[in-house]
PDB file with SEQRES, HELIX, SHEET and CRYST1 records, atoms N, CA, C and O in Angstrom:
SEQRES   1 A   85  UNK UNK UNK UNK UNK UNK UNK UNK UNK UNK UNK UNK UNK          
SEQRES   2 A   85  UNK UNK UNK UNK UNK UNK UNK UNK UNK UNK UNK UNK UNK          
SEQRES   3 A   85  UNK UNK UNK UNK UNK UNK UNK UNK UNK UNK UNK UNK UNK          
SEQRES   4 A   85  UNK UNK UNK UNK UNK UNK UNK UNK UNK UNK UNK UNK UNK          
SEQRES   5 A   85  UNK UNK UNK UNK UNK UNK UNK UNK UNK UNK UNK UNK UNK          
SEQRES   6 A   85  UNK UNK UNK UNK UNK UNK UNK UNK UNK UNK UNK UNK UNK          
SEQRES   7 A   85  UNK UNK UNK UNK UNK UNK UNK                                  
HELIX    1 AA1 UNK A   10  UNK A   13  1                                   4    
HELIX    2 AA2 UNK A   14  UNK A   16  5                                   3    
HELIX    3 AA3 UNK A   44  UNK A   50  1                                   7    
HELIX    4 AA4 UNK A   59  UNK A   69  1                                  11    
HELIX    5 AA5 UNK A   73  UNK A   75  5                                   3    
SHEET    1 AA1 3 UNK A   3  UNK A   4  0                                        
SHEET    2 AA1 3 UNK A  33  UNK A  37  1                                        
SHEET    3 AA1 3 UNK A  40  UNK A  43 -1                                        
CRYST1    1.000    1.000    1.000  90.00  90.00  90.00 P 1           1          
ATOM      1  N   UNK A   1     111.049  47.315 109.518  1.00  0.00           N  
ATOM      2  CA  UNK A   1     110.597  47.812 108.232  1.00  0.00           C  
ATOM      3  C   UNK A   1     109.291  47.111 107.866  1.00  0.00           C  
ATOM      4  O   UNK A   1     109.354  45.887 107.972  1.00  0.00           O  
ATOM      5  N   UNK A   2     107.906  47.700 107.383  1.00  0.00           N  
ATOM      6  CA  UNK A   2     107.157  47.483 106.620  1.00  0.00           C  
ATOM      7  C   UNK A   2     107.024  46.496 105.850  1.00  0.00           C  
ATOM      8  O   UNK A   2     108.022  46.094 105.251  1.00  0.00           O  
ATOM      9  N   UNK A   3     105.960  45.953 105.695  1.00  0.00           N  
ATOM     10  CA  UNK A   3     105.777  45.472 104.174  1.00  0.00           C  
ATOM     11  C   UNK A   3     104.179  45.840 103.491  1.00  0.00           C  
ATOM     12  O   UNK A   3     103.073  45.981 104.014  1.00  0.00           O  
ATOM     13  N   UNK A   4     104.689  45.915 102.019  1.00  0.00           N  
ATOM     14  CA  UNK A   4     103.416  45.777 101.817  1.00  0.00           C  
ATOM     15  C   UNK A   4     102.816  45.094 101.270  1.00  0.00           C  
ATOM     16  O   UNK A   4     103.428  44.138 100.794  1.00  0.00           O  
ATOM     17  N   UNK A   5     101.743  45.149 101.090  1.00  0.00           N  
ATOM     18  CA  UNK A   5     100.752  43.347 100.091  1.00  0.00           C  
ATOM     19  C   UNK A   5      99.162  43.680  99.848  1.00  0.00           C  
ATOM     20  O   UNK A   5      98.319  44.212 100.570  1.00  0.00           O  
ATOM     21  N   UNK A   6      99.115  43.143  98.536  1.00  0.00           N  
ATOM     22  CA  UNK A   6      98.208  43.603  97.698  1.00  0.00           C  
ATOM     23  C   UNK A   6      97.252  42.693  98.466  1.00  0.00           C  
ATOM     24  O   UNK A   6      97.572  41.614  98.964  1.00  0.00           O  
ATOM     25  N   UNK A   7      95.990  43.279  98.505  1.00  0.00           N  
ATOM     26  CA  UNK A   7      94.612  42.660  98.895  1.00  0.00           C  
ATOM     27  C   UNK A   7      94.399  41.450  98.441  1.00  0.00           C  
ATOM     28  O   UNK A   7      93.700  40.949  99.322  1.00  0.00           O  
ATOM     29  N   UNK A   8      94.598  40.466  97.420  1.00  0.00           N  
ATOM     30  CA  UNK A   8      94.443  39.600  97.432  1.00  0.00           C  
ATOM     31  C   UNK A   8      95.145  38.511  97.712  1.00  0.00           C  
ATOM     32  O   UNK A   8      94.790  37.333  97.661  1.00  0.00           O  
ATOM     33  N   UNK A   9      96.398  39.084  98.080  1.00  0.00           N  
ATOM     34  CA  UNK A   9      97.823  38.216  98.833  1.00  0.00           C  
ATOM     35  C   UNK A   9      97.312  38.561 100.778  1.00  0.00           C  
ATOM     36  O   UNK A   9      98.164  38.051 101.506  1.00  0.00           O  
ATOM     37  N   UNK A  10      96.873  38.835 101.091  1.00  0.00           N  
ATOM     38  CA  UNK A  10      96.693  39.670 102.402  1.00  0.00           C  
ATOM     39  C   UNK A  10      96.660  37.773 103.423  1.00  0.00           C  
ATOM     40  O   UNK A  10      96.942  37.699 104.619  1.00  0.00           O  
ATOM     41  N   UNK A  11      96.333  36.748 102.715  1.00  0.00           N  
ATOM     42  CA  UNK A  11      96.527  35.733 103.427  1.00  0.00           C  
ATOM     43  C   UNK A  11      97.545  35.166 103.648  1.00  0.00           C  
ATOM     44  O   UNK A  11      97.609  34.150 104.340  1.00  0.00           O  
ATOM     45  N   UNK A  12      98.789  35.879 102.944  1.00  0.00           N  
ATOM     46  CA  UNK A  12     100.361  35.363 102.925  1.00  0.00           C  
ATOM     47  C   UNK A  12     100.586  35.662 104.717  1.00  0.00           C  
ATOM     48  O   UNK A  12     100.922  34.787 105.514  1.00  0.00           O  
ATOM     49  N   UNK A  13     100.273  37.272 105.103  1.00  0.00           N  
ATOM     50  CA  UNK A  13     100.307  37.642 105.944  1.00  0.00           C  
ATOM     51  C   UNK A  13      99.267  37.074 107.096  1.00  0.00           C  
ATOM     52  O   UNK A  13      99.727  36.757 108.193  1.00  0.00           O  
ATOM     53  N   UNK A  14      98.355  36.995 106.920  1.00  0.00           N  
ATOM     54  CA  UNK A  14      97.496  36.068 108.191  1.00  0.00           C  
ATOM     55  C   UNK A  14      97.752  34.708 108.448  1.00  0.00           C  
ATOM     56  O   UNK A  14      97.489  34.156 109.517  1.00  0.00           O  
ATOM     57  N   UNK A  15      98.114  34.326 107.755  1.00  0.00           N  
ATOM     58  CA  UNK A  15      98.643  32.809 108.148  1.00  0.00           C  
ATOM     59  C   UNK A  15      99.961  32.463 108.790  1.00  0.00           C  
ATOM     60  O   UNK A  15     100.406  31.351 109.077  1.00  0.00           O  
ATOM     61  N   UNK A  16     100.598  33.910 108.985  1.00  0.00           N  
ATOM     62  CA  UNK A  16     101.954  33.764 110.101  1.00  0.00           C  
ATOM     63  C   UNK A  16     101.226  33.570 111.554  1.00  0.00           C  
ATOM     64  O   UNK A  16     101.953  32.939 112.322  1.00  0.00           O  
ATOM     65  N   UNK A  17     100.160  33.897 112.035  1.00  0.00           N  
ATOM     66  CA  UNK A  17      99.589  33.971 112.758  1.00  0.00           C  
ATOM     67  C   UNK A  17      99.278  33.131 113.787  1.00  0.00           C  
ATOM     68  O   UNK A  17      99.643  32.089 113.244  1.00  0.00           O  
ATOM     69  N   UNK A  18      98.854  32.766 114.930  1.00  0.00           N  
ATOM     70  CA  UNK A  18      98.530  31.685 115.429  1.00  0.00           C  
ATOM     71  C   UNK A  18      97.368  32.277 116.047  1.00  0.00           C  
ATOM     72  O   UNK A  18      97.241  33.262 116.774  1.00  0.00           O  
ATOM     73  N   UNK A  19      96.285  31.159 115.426  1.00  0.00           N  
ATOM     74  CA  UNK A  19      94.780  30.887 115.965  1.00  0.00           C  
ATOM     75  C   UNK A  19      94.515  29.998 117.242  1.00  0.00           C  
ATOM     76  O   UNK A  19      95.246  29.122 117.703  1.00  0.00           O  
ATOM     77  N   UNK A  20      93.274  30.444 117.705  1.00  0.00           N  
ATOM     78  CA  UNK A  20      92.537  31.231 117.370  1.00  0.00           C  
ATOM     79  C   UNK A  20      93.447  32.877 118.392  1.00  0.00           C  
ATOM     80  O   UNK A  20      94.263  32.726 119.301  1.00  0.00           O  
ATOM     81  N   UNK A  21      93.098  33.862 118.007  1.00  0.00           N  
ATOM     82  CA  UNK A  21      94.034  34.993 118.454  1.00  0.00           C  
ATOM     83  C   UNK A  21      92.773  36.235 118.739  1.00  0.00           C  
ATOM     84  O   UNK A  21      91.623  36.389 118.328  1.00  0.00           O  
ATOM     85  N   UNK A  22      93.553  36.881 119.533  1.00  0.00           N  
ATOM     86  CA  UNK A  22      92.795  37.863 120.483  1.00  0.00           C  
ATOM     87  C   UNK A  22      92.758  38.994 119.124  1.00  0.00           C  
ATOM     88  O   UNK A  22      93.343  38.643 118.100  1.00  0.00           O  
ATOM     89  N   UNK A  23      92.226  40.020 119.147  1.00  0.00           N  
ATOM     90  CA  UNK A  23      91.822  41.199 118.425  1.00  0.00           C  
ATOM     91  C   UNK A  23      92.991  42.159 118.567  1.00  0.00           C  
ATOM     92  O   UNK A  23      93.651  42.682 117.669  1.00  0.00           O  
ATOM     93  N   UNK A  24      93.112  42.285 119.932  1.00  0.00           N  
ATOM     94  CA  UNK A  24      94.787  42.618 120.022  1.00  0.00           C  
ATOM     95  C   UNK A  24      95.637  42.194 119.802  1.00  0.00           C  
ATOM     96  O   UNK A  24      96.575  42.922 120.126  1.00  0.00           O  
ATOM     97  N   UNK A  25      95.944  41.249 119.348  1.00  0.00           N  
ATOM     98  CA  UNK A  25      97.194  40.551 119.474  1.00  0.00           C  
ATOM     99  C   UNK A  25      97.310  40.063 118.363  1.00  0.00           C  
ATOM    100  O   UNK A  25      98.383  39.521 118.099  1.00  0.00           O  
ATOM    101  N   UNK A  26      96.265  40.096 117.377  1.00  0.00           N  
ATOM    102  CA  UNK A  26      95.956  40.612 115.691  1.00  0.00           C  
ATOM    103  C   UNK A  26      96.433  42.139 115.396  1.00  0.00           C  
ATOM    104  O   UNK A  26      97.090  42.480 114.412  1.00  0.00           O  
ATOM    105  N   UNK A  27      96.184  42.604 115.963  1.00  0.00           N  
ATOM    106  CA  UNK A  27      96.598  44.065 115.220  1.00  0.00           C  
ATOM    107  C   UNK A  27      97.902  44.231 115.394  1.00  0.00           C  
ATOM    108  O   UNK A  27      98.667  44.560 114.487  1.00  0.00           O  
ATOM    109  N   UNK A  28      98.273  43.986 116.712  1.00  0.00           N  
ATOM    110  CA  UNK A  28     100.020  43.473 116.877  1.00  0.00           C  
ATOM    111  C   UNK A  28     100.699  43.052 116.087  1.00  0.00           C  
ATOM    112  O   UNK A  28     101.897  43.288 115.929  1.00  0.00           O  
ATOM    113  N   UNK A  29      99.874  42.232 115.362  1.00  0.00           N  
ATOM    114  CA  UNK A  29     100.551  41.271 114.288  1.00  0.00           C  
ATOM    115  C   UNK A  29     100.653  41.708 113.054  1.00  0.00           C  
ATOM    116  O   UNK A  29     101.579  41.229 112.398  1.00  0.00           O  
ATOM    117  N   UNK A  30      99.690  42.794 112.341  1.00  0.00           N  
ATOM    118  CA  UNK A  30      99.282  43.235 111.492  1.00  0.00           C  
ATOM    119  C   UNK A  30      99.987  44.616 111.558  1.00  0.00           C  
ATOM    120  O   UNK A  30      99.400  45.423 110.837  1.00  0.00           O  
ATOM    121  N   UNK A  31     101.174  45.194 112.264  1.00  0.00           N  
ATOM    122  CA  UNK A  31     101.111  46.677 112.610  1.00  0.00           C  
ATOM    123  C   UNK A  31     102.096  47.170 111.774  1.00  0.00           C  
ATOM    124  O   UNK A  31     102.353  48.373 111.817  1.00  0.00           O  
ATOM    125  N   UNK A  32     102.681  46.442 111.027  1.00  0.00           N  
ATOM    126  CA  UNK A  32     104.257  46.427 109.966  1.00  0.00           C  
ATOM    127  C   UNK A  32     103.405  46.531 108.600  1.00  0.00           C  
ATOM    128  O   UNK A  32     104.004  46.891 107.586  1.00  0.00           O  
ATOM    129  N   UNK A  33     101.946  46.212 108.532  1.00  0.00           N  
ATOM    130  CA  UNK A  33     101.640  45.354 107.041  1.00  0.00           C  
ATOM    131  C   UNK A  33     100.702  46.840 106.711  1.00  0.00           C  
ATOM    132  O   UNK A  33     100.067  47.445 107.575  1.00  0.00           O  
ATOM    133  N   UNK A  34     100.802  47.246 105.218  1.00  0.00           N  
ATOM    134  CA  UNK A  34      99.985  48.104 104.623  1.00  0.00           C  
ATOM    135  C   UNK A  34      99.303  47.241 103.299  1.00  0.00           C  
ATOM    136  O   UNK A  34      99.998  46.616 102.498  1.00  0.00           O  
ATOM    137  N   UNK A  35      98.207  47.308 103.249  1.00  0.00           N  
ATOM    138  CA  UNK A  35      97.277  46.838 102.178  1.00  0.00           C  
ATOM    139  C   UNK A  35      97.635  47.713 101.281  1.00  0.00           C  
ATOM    140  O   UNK A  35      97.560  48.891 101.630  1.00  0.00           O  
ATOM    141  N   UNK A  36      98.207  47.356  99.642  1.00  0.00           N  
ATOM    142  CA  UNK A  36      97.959  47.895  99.008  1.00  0.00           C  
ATOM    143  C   UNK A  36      96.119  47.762  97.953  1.00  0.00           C  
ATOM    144  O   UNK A  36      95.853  46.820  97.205  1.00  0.00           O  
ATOM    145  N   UNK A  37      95.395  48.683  98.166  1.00  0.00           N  
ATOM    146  CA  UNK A  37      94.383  48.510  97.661  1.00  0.00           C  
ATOM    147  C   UNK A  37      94.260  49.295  96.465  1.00  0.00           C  
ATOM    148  O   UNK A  37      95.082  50.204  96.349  1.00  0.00           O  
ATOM    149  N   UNK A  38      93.336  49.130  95.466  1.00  0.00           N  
ATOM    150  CA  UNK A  38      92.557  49.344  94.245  1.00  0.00           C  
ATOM    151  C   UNK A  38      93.111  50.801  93.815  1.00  0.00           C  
ATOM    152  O   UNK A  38      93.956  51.285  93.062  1.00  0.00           O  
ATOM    153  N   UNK A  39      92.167  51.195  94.710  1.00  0.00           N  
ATOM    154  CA  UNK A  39      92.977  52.856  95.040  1.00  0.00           C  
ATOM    155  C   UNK A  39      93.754  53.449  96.885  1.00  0.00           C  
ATOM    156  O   UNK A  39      93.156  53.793  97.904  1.00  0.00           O  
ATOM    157  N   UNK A  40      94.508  53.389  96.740  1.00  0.00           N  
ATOM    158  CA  UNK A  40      95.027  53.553  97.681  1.00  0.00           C  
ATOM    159  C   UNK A  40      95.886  52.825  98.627  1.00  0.00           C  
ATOM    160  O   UNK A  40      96.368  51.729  98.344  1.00  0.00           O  
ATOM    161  N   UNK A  41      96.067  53.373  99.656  1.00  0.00           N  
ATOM    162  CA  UNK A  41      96.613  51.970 100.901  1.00  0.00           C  
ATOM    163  C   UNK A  41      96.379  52.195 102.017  1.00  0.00           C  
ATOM    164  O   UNK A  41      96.500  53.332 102.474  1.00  0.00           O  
ATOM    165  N   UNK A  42      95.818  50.727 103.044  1.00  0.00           N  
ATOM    166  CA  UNK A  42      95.264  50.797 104.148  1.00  0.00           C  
ATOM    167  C   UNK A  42      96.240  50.534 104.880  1.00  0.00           C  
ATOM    168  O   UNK A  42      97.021  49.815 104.257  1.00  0.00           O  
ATOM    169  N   UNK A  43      96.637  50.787 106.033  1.00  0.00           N  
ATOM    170  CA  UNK A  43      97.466  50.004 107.133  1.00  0.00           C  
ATOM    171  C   UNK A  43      96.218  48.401 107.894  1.00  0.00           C  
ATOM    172  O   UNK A  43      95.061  48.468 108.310  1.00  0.00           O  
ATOM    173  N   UNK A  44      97.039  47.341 107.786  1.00  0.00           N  
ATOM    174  CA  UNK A  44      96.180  46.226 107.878  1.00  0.00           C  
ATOM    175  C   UNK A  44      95.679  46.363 109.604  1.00  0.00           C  
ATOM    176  O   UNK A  44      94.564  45.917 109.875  1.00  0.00           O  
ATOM    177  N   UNK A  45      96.496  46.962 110.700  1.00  0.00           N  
ATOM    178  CA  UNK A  45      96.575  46.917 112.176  1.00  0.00           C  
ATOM    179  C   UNK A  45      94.781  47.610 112.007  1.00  0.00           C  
ATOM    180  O   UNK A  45      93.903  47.072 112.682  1.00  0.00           O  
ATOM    181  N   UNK A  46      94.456  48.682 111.160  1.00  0.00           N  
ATOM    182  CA  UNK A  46      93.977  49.755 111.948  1.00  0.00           C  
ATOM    183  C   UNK A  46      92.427  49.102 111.206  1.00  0.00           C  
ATOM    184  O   UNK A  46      91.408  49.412 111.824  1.00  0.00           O  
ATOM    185  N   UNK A  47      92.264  48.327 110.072  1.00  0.00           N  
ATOM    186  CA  UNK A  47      91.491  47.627 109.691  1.00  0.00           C  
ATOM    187  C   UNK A  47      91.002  46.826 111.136  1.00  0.00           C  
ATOM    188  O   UNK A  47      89.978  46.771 111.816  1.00  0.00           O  
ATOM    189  N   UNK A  48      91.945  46.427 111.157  1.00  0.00           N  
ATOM    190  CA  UNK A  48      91.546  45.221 112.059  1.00  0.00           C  
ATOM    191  C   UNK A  48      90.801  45.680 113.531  1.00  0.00           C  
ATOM    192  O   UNK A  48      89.946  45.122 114.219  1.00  0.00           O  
ATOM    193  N   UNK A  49      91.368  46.663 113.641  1.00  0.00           N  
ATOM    194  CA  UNK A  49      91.380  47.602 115.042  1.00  0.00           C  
ATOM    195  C   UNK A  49      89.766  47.587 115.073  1.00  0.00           C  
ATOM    196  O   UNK A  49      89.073  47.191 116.010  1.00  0.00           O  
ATOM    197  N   UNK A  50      89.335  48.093 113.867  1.00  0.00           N  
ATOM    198  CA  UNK A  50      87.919  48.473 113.684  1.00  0.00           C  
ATOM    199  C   UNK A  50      86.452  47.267 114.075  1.00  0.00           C  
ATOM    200  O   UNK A  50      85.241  47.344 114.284  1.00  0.00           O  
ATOM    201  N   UNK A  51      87.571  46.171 113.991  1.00  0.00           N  
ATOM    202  CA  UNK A  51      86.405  45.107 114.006  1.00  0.00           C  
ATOM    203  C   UNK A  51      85.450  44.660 115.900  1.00  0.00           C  
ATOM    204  O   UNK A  51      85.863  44.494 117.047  1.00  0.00           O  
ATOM    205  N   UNK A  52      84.697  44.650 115.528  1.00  0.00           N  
ATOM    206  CA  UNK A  52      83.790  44.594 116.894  1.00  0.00           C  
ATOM    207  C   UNK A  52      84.272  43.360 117.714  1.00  0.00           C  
ATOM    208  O   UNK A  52      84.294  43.269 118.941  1.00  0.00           O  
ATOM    209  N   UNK A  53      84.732  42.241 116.613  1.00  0.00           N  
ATOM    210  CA  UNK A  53      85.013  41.187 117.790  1.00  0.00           C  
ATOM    211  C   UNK A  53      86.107  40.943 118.324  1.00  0.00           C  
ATOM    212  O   UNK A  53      87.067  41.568 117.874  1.00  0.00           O  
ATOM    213  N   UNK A  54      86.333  40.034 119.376  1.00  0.00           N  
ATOM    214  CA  UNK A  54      87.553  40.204 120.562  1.00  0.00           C  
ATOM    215  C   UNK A  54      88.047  39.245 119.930  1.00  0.00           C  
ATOM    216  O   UNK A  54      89.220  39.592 119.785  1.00  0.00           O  
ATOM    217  N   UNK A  55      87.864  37.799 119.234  1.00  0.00           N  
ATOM    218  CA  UNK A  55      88.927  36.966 118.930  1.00  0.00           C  
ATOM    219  C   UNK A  55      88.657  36.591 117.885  1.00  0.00           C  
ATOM    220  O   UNK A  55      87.542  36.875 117.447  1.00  0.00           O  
ATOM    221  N   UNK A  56      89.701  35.705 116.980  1.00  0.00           N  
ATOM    222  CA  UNK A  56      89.078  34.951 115.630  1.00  0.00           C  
ATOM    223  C   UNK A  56      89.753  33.931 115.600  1.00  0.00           C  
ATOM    224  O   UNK A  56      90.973  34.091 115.657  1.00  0.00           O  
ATOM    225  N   UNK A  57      89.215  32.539 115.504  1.00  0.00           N  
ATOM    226  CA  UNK A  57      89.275  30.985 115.764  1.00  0.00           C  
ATOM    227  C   UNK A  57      90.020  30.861 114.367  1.00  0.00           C  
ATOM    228  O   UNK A  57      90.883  29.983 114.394  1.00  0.00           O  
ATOM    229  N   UNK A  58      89.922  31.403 113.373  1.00  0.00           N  
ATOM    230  CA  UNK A  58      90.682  30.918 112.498  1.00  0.00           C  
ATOM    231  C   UNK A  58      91.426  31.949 111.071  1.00  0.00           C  
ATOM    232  O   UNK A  58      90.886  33.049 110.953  1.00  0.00           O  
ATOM    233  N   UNK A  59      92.363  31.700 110.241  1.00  0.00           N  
ATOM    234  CA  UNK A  59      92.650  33.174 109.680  1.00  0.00           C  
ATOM    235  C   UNK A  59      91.558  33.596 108.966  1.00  0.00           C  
ATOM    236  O   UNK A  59      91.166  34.763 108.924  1.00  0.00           O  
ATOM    237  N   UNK A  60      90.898  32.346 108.216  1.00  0.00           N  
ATOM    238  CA  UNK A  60      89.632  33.082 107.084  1.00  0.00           C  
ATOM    239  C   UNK A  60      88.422  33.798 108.262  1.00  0.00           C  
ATOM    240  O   UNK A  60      87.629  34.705 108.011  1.00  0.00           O  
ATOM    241  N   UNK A  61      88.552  33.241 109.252  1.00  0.00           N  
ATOM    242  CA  UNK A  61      87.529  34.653 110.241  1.00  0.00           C  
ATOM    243  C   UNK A  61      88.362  35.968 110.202  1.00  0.00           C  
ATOM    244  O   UNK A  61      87.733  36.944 110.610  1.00  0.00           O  
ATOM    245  N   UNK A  62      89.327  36.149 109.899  1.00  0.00           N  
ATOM    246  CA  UNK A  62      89.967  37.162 110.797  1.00  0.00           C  
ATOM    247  C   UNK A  62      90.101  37.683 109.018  1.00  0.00           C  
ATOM    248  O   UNK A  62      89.954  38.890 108.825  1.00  0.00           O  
ATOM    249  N   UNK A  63      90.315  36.966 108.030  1.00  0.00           N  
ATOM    250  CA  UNK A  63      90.338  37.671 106.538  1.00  0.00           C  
ATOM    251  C   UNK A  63      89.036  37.951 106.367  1.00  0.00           C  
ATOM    252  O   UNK A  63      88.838  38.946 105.669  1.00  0.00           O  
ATOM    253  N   UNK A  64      88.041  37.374 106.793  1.00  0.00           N  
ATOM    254  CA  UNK A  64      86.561  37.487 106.573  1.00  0.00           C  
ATOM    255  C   UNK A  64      86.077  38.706 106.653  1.00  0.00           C  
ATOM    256  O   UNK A  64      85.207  39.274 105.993  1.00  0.00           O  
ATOM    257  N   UNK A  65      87.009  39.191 107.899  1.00  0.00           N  
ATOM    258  CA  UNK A  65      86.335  40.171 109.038  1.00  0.00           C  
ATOM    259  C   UNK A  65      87.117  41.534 108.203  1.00  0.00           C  
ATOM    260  O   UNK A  65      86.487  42.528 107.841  1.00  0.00           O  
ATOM    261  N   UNK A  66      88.219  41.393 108.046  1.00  0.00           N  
ATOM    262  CA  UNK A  66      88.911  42.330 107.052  1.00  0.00           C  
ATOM    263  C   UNK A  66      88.381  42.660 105.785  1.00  0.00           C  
ATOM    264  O   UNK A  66      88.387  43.766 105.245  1.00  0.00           O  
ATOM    265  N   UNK A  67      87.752  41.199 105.206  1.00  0.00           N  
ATOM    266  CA  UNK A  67      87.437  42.073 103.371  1.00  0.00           C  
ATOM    267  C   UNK A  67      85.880  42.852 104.008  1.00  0.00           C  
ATOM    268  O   UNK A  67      85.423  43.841 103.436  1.00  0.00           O  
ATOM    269  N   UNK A  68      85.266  42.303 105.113  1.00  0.00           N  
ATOM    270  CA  UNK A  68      83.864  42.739 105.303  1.00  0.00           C  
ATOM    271  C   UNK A  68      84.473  44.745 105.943  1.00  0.00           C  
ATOM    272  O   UNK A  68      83.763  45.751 105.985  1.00  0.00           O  
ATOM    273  N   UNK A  69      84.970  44.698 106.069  1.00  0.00           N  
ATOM    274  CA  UNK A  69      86.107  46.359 106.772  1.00  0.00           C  
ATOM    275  C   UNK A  69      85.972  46.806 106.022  1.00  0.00           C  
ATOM    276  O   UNK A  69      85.228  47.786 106.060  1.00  0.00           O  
ATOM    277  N   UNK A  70      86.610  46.405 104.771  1.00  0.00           N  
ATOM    278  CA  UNK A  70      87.165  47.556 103.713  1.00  0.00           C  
ATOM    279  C   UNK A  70      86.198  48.215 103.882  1.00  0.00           C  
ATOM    280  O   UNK A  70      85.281  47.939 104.655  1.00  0.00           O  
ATOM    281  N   UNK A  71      86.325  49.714 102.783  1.00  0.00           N  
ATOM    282  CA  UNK A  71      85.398  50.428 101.794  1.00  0.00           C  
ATOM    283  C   UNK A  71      85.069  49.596 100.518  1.00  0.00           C  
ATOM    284  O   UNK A  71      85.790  48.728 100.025  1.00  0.00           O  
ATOM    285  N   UNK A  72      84.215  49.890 100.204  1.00  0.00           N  
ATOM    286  CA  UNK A  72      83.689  49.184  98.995  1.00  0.00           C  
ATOM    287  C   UNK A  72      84.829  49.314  97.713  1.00  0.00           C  
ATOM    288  O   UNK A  72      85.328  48.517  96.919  1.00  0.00           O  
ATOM    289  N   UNK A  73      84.964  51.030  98.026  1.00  0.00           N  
ATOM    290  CA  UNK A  73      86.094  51.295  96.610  1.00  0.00           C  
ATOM    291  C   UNK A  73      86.954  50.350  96.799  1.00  0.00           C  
ATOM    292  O   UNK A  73      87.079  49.826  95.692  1.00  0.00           O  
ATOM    293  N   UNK A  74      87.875  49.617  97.817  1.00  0.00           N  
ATOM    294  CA  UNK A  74      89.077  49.252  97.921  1.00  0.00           C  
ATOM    295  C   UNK A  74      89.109  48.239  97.309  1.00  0.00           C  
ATOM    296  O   UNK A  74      90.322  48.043  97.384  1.00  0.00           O  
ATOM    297  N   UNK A  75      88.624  47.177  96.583  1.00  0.00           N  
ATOM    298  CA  UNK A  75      88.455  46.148  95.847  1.00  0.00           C  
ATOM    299  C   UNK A  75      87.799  46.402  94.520  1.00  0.00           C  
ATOM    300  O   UNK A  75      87.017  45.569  94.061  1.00  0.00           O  
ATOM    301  N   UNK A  76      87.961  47.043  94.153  1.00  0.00           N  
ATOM    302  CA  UNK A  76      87.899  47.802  92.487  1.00  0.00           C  
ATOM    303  C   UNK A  76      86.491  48.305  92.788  1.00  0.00           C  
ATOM    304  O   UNK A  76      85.763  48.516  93.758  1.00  0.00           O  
ATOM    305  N   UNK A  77      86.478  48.424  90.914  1.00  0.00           N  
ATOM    306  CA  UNK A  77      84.996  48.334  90.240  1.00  0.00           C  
ATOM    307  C   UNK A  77      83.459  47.569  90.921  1.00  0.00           C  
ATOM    308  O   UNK A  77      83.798  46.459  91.331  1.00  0.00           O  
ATOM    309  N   UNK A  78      82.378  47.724  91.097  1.00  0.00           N  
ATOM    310  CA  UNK A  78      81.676  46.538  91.181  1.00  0.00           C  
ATOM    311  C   UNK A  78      81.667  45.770  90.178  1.00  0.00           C  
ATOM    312  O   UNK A  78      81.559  46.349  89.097  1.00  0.00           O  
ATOM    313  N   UNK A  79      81.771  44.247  90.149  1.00  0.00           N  
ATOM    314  CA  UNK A  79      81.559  43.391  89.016  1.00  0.00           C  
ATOM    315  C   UNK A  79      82.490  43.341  88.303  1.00  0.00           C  
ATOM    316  O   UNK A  79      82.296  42.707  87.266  1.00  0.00           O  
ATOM    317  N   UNK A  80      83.214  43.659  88.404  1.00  0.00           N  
ATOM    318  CA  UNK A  80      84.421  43.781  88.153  1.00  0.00           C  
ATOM    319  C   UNK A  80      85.887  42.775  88.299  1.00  0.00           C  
ATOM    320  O   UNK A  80      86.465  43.117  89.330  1.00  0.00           O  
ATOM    321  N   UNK A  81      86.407  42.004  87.803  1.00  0.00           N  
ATOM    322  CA  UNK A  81      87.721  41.031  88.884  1.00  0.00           C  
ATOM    323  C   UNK A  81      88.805  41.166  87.740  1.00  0.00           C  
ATOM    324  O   UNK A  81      88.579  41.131  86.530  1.00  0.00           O  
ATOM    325  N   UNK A  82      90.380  41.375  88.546  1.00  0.00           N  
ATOM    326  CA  UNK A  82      91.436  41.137  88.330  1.00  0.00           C  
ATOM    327  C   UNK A  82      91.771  39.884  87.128  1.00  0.00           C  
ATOM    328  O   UNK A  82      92.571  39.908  86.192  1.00  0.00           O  
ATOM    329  N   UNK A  83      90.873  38.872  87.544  1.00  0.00           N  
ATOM    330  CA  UNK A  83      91.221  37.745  85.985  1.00  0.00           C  
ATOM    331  C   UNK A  83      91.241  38.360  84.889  1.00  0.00           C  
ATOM    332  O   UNK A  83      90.854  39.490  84.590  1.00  0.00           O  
ATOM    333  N   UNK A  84      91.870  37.289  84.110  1.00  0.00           N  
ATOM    334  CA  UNK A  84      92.289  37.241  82.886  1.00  0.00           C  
ATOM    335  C   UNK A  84      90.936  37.408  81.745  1.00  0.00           C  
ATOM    336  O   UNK A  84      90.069  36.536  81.806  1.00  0.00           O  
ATOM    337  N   UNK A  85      90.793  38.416  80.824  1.00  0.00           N  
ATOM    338  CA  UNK A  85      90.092  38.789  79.903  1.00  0.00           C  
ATOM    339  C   UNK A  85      89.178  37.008  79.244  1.00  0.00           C  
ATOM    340  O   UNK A  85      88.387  37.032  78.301  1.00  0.00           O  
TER     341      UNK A  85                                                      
END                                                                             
């Protein structure tokens, strides 16, 4: 079964991980997990799928490489943030 997790939790899920890890063997890892985003939802595998490089030395490369993926929409508004008023 699935899970899913909001874009800014998405490091709960990369940090099960063990670095540094192949591109495959990231998406492997990622193939259960759906991003819930702003508008919509991504599957996290197919994000990842997209990325040009073969490995990532650590999770914030491999989250790096993911928020740089998205669509722009998928993280709201521009200028915009989730904090508190």
């Amino acid at each position: 079964m699935g899970q899913d997790v909001k874009l800014n939790r998405v490091e709960t899920v990369l940090k099960d991980l063990e670095y540094p890890i192949s591109r495959e063997d990231a998406i492997d890892g990622c193939e259960d997990v759906t991003l819930v985003l702003s508008e919509g939802e991504e599957n996290l595998s197919e994000i990842v799928a997209e990325s040009s490089g073969d490995r990532f030395e650590s999770m914030d490369d491999l989250e790096n490489e993911v928020f740089n993926l998205l669509p722009r929409h998928a993280v709201g508004e521009p200028y915009q943030s989730e904090g508190e008023g």
